[in-house]
Structure formats: C-alpha cells, structure tokens
C-alpha positions as CSV (number, residue, x, y, z in Angstrom):
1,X,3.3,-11.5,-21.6
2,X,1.6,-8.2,-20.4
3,X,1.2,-5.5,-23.1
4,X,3.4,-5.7,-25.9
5,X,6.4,-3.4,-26.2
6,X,4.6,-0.8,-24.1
7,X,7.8,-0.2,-22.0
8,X,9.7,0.6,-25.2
9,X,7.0,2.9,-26.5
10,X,6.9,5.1,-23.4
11,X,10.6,4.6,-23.0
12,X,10.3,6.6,-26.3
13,X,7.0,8.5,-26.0
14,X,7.0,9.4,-22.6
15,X,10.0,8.9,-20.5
16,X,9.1,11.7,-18.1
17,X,6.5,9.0,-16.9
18,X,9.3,7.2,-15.6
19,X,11.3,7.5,-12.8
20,X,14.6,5.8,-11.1
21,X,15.1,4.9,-8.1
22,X,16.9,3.0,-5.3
23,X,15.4,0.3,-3.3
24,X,15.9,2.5,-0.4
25,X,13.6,5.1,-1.5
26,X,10.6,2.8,-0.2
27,X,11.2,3.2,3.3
28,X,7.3,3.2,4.5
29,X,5.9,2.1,1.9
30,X,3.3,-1.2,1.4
31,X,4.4,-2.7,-1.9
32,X,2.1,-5.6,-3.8
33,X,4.4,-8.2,-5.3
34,X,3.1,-10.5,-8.0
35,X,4.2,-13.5,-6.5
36,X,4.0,-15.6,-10.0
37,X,6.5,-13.0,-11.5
38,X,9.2,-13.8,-8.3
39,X,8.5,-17.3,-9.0
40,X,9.6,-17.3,-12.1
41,X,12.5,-15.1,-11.7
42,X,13.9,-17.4,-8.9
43,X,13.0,-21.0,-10.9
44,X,14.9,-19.4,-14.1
45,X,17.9,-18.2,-12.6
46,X,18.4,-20.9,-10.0
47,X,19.1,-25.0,-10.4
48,X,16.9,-26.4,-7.7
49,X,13.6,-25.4,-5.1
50,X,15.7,-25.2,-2.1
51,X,17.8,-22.6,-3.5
52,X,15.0,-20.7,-5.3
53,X,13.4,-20.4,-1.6
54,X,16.2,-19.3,0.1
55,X,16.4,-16.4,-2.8
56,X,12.9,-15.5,-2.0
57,X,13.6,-15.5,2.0
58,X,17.0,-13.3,1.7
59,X,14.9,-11.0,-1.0
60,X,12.1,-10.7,1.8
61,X,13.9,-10.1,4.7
62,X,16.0,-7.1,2.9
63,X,13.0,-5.6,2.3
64,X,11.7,-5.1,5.7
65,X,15.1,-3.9,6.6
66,X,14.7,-1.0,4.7
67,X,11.3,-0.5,5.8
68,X,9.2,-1.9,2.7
69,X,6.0,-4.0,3.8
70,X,5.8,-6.7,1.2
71,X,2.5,-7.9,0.2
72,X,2.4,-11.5,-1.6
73,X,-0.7,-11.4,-4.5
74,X,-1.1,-14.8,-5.4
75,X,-3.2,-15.4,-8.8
76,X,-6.5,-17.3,-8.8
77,X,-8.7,-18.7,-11.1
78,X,-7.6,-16.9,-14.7
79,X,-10.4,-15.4,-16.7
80,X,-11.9,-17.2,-19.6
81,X,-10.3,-14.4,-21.6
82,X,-7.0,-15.9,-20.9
83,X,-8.0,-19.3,-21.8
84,X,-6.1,-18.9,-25.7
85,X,-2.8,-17.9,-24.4
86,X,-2.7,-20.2,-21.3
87,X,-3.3,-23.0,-23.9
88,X,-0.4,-22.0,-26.3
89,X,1.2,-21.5,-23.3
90,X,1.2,-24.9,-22.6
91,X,1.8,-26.1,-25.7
92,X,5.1,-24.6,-25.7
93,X,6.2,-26.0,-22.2
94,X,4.9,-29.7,-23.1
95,X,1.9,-29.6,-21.1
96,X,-0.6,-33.0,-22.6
97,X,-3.4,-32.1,-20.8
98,X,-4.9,-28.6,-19.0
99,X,-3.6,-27.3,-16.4
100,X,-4.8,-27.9,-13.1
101,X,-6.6,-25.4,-11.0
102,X,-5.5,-26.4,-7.9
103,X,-2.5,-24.7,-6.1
104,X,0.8,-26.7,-7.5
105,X,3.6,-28.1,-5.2
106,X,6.0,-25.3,-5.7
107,X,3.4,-22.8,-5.1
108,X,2.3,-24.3,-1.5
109,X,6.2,-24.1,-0.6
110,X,6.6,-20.1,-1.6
111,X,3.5,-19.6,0.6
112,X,5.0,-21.7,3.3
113,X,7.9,-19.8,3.7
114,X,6.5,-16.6,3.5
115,X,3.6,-17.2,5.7
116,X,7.2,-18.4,8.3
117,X,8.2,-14.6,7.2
118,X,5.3,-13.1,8.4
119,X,4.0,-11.0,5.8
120,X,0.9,-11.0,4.3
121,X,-0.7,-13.4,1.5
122,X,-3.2,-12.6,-0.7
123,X,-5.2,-14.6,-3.0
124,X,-6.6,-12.7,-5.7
125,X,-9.8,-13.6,-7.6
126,X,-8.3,-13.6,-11.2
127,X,-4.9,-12.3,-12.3
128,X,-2.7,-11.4,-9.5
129,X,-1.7,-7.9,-11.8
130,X,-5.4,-6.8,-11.7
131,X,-5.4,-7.6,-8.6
132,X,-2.3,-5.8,-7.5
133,X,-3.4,-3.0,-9.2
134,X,-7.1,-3.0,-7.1
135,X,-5.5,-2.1,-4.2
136,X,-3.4,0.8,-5.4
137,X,-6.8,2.5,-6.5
138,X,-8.2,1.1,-3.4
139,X,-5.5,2.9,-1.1
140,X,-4.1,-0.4,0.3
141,X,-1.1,-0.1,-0.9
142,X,1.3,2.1,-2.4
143,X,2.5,0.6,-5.9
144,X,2.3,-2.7,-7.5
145,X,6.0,-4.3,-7.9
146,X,5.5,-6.5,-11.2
147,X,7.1,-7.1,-14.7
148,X,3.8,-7.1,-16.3
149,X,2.8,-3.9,-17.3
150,X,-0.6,-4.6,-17.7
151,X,-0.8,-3.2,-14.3
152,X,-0.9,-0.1,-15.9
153,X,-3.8,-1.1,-18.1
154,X,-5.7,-2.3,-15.1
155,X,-5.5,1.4,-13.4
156,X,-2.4,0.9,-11.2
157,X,-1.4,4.1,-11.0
158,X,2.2,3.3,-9.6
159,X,4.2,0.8,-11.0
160,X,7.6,-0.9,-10.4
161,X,9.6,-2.9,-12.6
162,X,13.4,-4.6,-11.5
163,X,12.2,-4.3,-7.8
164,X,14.8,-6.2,-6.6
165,X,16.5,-6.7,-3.2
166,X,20.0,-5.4,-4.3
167,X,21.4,-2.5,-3.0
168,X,23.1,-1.4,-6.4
169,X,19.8,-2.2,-8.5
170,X,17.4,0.6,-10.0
171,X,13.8,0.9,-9.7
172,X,12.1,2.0,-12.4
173,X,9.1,3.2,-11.5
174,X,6.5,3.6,-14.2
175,X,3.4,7.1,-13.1
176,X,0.4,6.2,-14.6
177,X,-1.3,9.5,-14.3
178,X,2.1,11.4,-15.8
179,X,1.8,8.8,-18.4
180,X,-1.9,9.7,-19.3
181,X,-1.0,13.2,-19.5
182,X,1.9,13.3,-21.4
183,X,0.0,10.8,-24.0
184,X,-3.0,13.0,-23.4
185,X,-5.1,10.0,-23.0
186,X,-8.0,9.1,-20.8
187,X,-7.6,5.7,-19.5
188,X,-10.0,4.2,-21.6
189,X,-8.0,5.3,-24.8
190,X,-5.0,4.1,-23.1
191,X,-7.0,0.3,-22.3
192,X,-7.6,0.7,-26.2
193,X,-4.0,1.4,-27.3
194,X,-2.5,-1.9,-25.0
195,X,-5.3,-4.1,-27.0
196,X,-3.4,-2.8,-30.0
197,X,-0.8,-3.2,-29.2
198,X,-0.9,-6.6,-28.0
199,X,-2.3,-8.3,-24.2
200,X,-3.2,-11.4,-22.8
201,X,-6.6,-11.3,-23.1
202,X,-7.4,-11.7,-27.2
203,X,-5.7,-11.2,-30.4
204,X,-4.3,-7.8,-31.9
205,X,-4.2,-6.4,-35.6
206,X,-1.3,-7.7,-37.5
207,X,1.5,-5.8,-38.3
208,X,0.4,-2.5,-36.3
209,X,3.3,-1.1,-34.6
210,X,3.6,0.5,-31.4
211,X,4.0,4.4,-32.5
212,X,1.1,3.7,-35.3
213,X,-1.2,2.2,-32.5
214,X,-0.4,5.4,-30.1
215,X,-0.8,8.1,-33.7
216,X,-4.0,6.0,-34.6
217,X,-6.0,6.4,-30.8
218,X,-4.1,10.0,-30.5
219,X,-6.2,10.7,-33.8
220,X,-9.7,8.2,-33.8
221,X,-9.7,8.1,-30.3
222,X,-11.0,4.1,-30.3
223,X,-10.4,0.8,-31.6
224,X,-13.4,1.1,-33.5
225,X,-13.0,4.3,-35.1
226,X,-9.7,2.9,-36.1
227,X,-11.2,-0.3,-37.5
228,X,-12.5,2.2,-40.1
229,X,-9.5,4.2,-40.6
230,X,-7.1,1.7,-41.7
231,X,-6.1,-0.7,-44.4
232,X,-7.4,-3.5,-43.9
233,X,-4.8,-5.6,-46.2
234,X,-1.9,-4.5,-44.8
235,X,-3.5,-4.2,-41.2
236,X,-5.9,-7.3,-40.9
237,X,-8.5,-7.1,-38.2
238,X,-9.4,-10.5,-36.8
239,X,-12.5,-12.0,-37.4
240,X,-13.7,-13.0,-34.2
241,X,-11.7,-10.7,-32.3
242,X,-12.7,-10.0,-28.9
243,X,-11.6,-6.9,-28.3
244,X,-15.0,-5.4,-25.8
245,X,-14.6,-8.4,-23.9
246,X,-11.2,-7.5,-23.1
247,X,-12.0,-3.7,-22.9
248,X,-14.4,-4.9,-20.1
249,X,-11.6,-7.1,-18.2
250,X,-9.7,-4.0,-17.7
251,X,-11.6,-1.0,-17.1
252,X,-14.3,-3.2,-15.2
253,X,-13.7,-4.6,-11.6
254,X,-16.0,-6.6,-9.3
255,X,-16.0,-4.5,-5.8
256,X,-14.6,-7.0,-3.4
257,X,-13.8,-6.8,0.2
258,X,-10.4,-4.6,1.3
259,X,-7.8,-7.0,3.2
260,X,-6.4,-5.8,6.6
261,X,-3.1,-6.9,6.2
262,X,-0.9,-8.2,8.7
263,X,2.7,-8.8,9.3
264,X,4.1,-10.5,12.3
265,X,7.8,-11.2,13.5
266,X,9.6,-13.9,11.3
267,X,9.5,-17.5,13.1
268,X,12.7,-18.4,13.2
269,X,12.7,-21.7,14.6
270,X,10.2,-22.8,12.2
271,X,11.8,-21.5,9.1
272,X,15.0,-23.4,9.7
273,X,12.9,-26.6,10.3
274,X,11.6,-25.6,6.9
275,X,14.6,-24.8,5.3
276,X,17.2,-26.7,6.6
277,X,15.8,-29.9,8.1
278,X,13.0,-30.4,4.9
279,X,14.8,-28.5,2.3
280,X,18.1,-29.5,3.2
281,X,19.7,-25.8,3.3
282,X,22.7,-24.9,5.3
283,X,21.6,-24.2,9.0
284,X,24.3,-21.8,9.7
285,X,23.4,-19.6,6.8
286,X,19.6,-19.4,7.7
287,X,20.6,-18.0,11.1
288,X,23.6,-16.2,10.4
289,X,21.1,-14.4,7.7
290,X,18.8,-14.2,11.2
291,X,21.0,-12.8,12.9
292,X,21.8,-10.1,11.0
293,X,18.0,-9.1,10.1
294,X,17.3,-8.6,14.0
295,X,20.7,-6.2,14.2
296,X,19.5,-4.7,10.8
297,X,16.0,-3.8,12.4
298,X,16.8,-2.9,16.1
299,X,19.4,-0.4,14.8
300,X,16.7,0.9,11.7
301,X,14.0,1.4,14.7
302,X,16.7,3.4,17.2
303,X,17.9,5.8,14.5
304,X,13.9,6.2,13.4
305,X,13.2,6.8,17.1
306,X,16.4,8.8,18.1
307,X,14.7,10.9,15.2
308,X,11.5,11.3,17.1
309,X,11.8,11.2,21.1
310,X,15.1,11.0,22.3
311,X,15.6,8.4,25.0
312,X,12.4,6.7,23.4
313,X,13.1,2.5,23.9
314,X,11.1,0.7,21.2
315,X,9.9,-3.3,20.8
316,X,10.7,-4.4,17.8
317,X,7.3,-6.0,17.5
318,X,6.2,-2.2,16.9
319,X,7.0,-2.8,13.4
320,X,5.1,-5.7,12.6
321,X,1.5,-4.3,12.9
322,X,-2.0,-4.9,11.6
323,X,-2.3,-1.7,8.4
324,X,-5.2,-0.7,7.2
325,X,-4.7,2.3,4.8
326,X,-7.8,4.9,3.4
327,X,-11.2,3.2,2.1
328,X,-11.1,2.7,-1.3
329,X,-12.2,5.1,-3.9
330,X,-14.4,2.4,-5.8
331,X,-11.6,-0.8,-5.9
332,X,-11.6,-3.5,-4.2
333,X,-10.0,-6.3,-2.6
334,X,-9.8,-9.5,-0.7
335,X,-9.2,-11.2,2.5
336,X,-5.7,-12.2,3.1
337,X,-7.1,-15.0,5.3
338,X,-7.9,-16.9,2.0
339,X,-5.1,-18.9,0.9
340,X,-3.8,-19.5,-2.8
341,X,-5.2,-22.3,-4.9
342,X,-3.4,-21.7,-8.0
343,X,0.2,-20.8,-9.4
C-alpha cells in the first residue's frame, strides 16, 4: 500500500517537488529497484512465469543500454509492525495459513535470471523500500525506483515512480528535500503526516483527509499535539494505536554494512538454457534480443569514447565494473553476496 494518497496530495500541494522525465535522462546513474514491485507488475499484466521473465529480462537489458546500473532489493523478513496488514493481506488472496518465510518459487526464478544478467542482488533486512531508500542516504545509489512511496517516508531523498523500460514512458521523479521545503516540514513532521495519512505499519484516524492531515502537522506540528486538537467523534483515534512504534520504523535505521556492487557481462549461453530450454521461450527471440544489446552497447561505448579520446578502442567489459560510491553519511546497507529468502 505505501502512504495513502500522498502522491495526490503533493500532486496538489507541492507539484514543484515533482519532476518528468525520460528514461534516458539516467545515463550514469545506479538506480535501486524494488524487486517485489516489478514482480507484481509483470505477474498482473502477463498470463504465465515464462513470459513474466522474459518481460523482466527485455526491461533489464534496456536499461544498461542507456547506461542505468540496476540494482535488485529483494525484501527480507517484514517487521512485526507489518504483521496486521500482511495478515489481511492474505485473507484477501485466500491464503489458510501464514505465509512462509522462506524465498517462494517465483522469487528464486527472478533472481535466477537476473543473477544470468549480471547485475547486482540485494537482500535487504526488512522492507525492500527502507532498504532502497538506505542506500540513497548512504551514497550507494542514486534514487530508489519504486511505486511505494513510503520511500519517501523512509528518507529517500530521490524517488521514481513508472520507471519503466519504454522509450515513450515518463519518469516521474518525486525530490524529497524540495518536498520538505515547499511543505516546510522537517522530516519528522513529514514521518508524522504519512501515519496520518495512512501506512503499512499501524492504523490511522478515521475519516482525516489528506489536506486536513498536512493543515493539522503544518499547525500542531505532531501527531500528539493533534490528538488534542481534534474531535474526537468525528475523527476517532484508535485505541491501541501504535503510532511511536511506527514513528521509530521510519526515522530509525540499524547501521549495516554498504554493499560493493557488482555487475558483470550477461551470460548468454546460460540465460537461453534458462529461458528457452527450462522455461520453454522462443530461442531465436532470446538471442535476436542478444544480439541487439551487444550492438546497442558497443556503439553507446564508441560515441561515449569518440567523446573523450578520439581513436580511443574500448572492451566492453569496461562497463560492467565493481562501484563503490561515497561512505555513507549515517545509512547503511548490506552485502549483495547474501541471497533473498523471501518474496
């Protein structure tokens, strides 16, 4: 779910916080990708696995032809926090019994064939967002790519929704900072208005609307200073509601290690014994869609270096290289060497 309707309410508020853009406008830039999110994009809008994959390989590979490293964030173990809306969760998709914690079948094949396509995978501890959003603060990457937009409530300063392969598609990329300073907010205030306004993480007050959540921690400043300024008939306050705990979740992060991330040359051979031979795709597609990803890069790395030194040859191994960006500024991280264990 993310936060509740907090696109539309800067859409409104604050639509200098948001910018449009082109998929090509992240040439050079490391982009985290909540994996889950593509998942479930892919699963929706296509019939079977096979053809779900082969969306997520063509998606890929188009973005290290324009010169975006992809970075996979897999989530982990969910916090206890999330335990209410996982469960209604799956008691809407039919689910008898709770969901298991180790990594599902689907999930092991997405990491398959991206491990064939040589970018990075990263497990993270919790939710893949706060992850995701760790290693913008932590100078890993560049922005977060994710639907959710409680990226932004986790302190992702740059975030980018309907970051898609196609050529035609816009960006929109959501400034955290420019956000905060339009809304004149710190980012605690603005942790306190997505509790209002509804997240994952506990329940909200009933029938507060967006612009009356953003007037009310404009004017009290905090959820409890807005307990006491409202009425509590028309605006009941949950009983038990867990609103520090979820305060904590989001303005609180363990320090973990930073991940040197690594991408490597796809394996071609391997992915069409993946994707043809065990998922029963069309060979002549998988390498025709090869074949054009080597012409795509070897021209991208001679205009780049026709750019720089003139008569310059390049490998185009140069490209796939180990990164490790600035040290982090209090955020952390962790290794990609661990694998995922949960969808």
């Amino acid at each position: 779910m993310g936060i509740m309707k907090l696109a539309d309410l800067i859409r409104g508020e604050a639509p200098e916080a948001i910018s449009y853009k082109g998929i090509g406008d992240y040439s050079g830039k490391i982009i985290a990708l909540d994996t889950s999110i593509m998942m479930n994009q892919f699963r929706s809008a296509l019939p079977n696995l096979t053809l779900s994959l082969l969306g997520a390989f063509y998606r890929t590979l188009t973005f290290l032809e324009h010169g975006i490293k992809p970075v996979f964030v897999f989530d982990g173990v969910p916090p206890e926090q999330k335990k209410a809306v996982l469960e209604k969760r799956a008691q809407i998709a039919g689910w008898t019994t709770e969901r298991p914690q180790t990594m599902s079948f689907k999930t092991q094949e997405y990491l398959r064939l991206l491990q064939l396509l040589g970018v990075p995978c990263v497990q993270a501890p919790g939710d893949a967002e706060a992850f995701c959003a760790q290693l913008v603060r932590g100078g890993v990457v560049d922005a977060v790519a994710s639907e959710d937009m409680d990226t932004l409530a986790f302190g992702g300063a740059v975030l980018l929704r309907q970051f898609s392969a196609k050529k035609d598609s816009e960006v929109m990329e959501f400034s955290l900072p420019k956000l905060l300073q339009i809304l004149q907010l710190t980012q605690t205030e603005f942790v306190d208005l997505c509790i209002l306004l509804g997240c994952d993480y506990c329940e909200k007050i009933t029938g507060l609307g967006p612009s009356r959540a953003l007037k009310l921690i404009q004017q009290h400043r905090t959820i409890e200073d807005v307990i006491l300024n409202i009425n509590k008939k028309t605006h009941p306050v949950p009983l038990t509601w867990q609103y520090e705990a979820a305060r904590r979740l989001f303005l609180d992060s363990s320090p973990c290690e930073l991940p040197c991330l690594q991408w490597s040359e796809p394996n071609e051979e391997e992915l069409v014994k993946f994707l043809c031979q065990e998922r029963h795709a069309k060979e002549e597609k998988v390498r025709r869609r090869m074949e054009k990803f080597r012409q795509n890069l070897t021209h991208r790395k001679k205009e780049g270096e026709e750019r720089k030194e003139p008569g310059r040859q390049t490998n185009l191994s140069e490209f796939f290289r180990a990164t490790r960006k600035r040290q982090p500024t209090g955020a952390g991280g962790s290794t990609a060497s661990k694998q995922p264990k949960a969808e």
